[in-house]
C-alpha positions as CSV (number, residue, x, y, z in Angstrom):
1,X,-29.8,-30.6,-18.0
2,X,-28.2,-27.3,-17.9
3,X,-25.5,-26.6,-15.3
4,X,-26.5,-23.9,-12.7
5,X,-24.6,-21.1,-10.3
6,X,-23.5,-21.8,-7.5
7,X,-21.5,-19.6,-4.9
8,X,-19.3,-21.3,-2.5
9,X,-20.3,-19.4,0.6
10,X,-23.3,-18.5,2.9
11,X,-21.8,-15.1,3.2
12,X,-24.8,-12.1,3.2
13,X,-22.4,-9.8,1.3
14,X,-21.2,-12.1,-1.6
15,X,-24.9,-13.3,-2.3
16,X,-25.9,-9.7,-2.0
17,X,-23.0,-8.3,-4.7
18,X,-23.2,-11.5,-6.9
19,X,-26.9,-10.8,-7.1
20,X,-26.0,-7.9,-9.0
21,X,-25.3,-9.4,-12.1
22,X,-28.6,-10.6,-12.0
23,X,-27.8,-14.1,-12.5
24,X,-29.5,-17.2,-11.4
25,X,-28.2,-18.9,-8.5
26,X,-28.0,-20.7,-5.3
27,X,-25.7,-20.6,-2.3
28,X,-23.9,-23.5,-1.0
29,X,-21.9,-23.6,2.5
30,X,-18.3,-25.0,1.1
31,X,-17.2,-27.8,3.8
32,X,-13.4,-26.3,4.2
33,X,-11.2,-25.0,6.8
34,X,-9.4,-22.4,6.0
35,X,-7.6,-22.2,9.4
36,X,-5.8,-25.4,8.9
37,X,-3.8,-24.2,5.9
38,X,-2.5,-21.4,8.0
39,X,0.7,-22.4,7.6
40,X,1.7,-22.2,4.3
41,X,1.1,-18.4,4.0
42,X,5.1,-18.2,4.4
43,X,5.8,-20.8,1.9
44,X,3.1,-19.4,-0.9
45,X,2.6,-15.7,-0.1
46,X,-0.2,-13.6,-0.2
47,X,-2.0,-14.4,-3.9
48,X,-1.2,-18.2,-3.9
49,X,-1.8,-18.4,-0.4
50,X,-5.1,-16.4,-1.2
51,X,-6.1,-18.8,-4.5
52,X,-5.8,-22.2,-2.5
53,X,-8.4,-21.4,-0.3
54,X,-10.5,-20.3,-3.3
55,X,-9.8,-23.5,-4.7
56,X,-10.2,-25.4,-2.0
57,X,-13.6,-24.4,-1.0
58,X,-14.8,-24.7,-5.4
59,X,-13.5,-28.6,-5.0
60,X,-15.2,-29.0,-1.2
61,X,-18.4,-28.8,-3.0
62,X,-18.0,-32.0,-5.5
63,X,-19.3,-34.5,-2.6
64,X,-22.1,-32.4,-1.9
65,X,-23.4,-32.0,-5.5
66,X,-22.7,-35.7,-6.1
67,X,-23.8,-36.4,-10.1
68,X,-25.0,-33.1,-10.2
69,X,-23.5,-31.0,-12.9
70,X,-22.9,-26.8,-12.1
71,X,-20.2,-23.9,-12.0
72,X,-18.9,-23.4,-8.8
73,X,-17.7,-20.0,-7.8
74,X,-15.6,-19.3,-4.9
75,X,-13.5,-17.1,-3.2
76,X,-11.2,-16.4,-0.3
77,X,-10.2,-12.9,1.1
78,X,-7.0,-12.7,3.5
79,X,-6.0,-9.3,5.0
80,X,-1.8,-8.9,4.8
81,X,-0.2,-6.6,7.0
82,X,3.4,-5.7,6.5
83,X,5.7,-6.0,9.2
84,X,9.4,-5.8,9.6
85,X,9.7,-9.4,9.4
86,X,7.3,-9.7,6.0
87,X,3.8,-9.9,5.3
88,X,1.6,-11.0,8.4
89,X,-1.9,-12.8,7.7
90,X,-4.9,-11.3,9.9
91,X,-7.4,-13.4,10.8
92,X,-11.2,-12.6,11.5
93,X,-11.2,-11.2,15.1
94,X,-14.2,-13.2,16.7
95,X,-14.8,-10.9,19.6
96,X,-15.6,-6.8,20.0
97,X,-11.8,-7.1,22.5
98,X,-10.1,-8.6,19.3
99,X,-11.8,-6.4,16.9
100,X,-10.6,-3.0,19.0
101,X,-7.2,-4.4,18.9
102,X,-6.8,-5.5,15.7
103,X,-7.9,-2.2,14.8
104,X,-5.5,-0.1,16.6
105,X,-3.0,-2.2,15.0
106,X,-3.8,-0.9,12.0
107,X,-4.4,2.8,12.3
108,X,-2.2,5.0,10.7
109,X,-1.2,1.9,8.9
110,X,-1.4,0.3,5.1
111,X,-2.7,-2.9,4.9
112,X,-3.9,-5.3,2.0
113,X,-7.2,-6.9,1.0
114,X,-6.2,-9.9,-1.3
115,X,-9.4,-12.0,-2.6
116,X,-8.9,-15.0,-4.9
117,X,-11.9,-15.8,-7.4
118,X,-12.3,-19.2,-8.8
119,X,-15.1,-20.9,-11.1
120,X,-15.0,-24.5,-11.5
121,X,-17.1,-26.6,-13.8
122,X,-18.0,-30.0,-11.5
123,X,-19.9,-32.9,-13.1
124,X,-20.2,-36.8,-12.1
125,X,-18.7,-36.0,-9.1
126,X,-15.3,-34.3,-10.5
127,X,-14.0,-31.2,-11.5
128,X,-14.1,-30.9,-14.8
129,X,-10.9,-29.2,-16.7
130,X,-9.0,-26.8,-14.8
131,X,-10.8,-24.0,-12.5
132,X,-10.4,-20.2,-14.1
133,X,-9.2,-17.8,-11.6
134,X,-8.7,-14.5,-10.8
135,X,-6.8,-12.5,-8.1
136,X,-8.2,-8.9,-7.1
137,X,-5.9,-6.6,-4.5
138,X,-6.8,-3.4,-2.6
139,X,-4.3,-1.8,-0.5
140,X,-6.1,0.7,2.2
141,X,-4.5,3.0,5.0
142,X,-6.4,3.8,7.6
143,X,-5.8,7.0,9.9
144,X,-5.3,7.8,13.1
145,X,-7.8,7.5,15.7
146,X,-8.2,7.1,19.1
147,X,-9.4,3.6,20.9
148,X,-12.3,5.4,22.6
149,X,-13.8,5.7,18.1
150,X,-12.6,2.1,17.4
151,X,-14.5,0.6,20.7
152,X,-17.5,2.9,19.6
153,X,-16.9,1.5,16.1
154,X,-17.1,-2.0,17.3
155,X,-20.1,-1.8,19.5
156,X,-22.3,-0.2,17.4
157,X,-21.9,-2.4,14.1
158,X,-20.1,-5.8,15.4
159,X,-17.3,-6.1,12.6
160,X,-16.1,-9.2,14.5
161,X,-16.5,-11.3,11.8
162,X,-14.7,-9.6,9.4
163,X,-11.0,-9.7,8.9
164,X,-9.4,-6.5,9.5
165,X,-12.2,-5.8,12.0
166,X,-13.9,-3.3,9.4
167,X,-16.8,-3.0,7.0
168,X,-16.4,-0.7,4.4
169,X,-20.1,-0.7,3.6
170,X,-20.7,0.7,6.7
171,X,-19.6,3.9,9.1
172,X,-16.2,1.9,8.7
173,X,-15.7,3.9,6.4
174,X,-14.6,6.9,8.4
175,X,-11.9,4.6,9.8
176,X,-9.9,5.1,6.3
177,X,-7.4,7.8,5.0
178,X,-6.9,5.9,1.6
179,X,-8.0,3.3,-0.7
180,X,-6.0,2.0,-3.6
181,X,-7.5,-0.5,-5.8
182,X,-9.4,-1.1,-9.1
183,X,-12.6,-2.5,-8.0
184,X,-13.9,-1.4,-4.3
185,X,-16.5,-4.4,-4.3
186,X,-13.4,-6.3,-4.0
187,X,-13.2,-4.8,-0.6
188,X,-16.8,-7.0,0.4
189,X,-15.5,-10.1,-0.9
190,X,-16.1,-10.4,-4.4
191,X,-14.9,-8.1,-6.5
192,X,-17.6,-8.4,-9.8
193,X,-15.2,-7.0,-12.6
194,X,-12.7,-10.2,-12.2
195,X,-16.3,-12.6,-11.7
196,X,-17.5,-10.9,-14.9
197,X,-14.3,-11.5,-16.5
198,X,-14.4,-15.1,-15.5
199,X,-18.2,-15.9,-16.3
200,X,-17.8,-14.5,-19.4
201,X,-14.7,-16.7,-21.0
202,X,-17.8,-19.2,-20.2
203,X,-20.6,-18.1,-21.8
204,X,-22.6,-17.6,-18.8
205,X,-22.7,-13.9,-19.1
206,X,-23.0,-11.8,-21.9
């Protein structure tokens, strides 16, 4: 039996750009915590840091599929913030009060969008060979703008689960100055040109 697609994540917006390539397949909710690996941002920095989670949720998925033979794509996007002190990982705010602060903290300010890709071939309950990856990076600035236009951001489109407290598909938009990068579907979470890349060194895309 053939091995299908599957994407590591229940997220609306990867399913909605992976879709795109119109390719076959389903969506799986990877059984990871990203949290708890917090603290080795310091010791691996931004891309590593960003790639173990990727990896992490791909081989999260082997129980689940059990015999079952597939590709599993994943990834993980962090948002970096550089401070004084070094880069600072930003976490998904998880209320509108976190959301308008986390965005004043970054207007007038450059921060970083760093998503790791990878696509593992599972089988008999194993990854099989070693995972291709990919690493995509987009460094945006936002302007200036007062709390009264984030607040009115917030309420009227709920960014709160979204790290960086922002959608780019969206009036968020407005929020930004500048954005520097070489593939802006990167900024949604899955940034196709590195998936295309990656599913073609397999043959699963033409």
């Amino acid at each position: 039996m053939s091995a299908g697609l599957i994407l590591a994540s229940t997220s609306r917006w990867r399913a909605e750009l992976l879709a795109r390539l119109e390719l076959d397949f389903e969506s799986l909710a990877p059984d990871f915590d990203e949290r708890a690996h917090d603290g080795r941002f310091a010791e691996l920095g931004p891309r590593d840091f960003a790639l173990l989670l990727a990896r992490g949720k791909a081989e999260s998925l082997v129980a689940k599929l059990g015999a079952r033979a597939a590709w599993v794509l994943a990834a993980d996007q962090i948002a970096v913030l550089d401070e004084g002190a070094g880069p600072v990982l930003l976490h998904k705010p998880g209320s509108a009060a976190k959301a308008v602060a986390q965005l004043m903290r970054l207007r007038g300010r450059s921060h970083s969008l760093v998503t790791a890709v990878v696509l593992a071939r599972v089988a008999g309950g194993r990854v099989v060979g070693e995972p291709t990856w990919a690493i995509d990076e987009q460094r945006l600035t936002m302007r200036s703008f007062a709390e009264a236009e984030a607040a009115d951001y917030v309420a009227r489109h709920r960014p709160v689960d979204s790290v960086g407290a922002y959608h780019i598909e969206d009036a968020g938009i407005r929020l930004f100055e500048r954005i520097e990068g070489e593939d802006y579907t990167g900024i949604i979470g899955l940034p196709l040109l590195a998936v295309c890349r990656l599913l073609r060194a397999q043959g699963l895309l033409p």
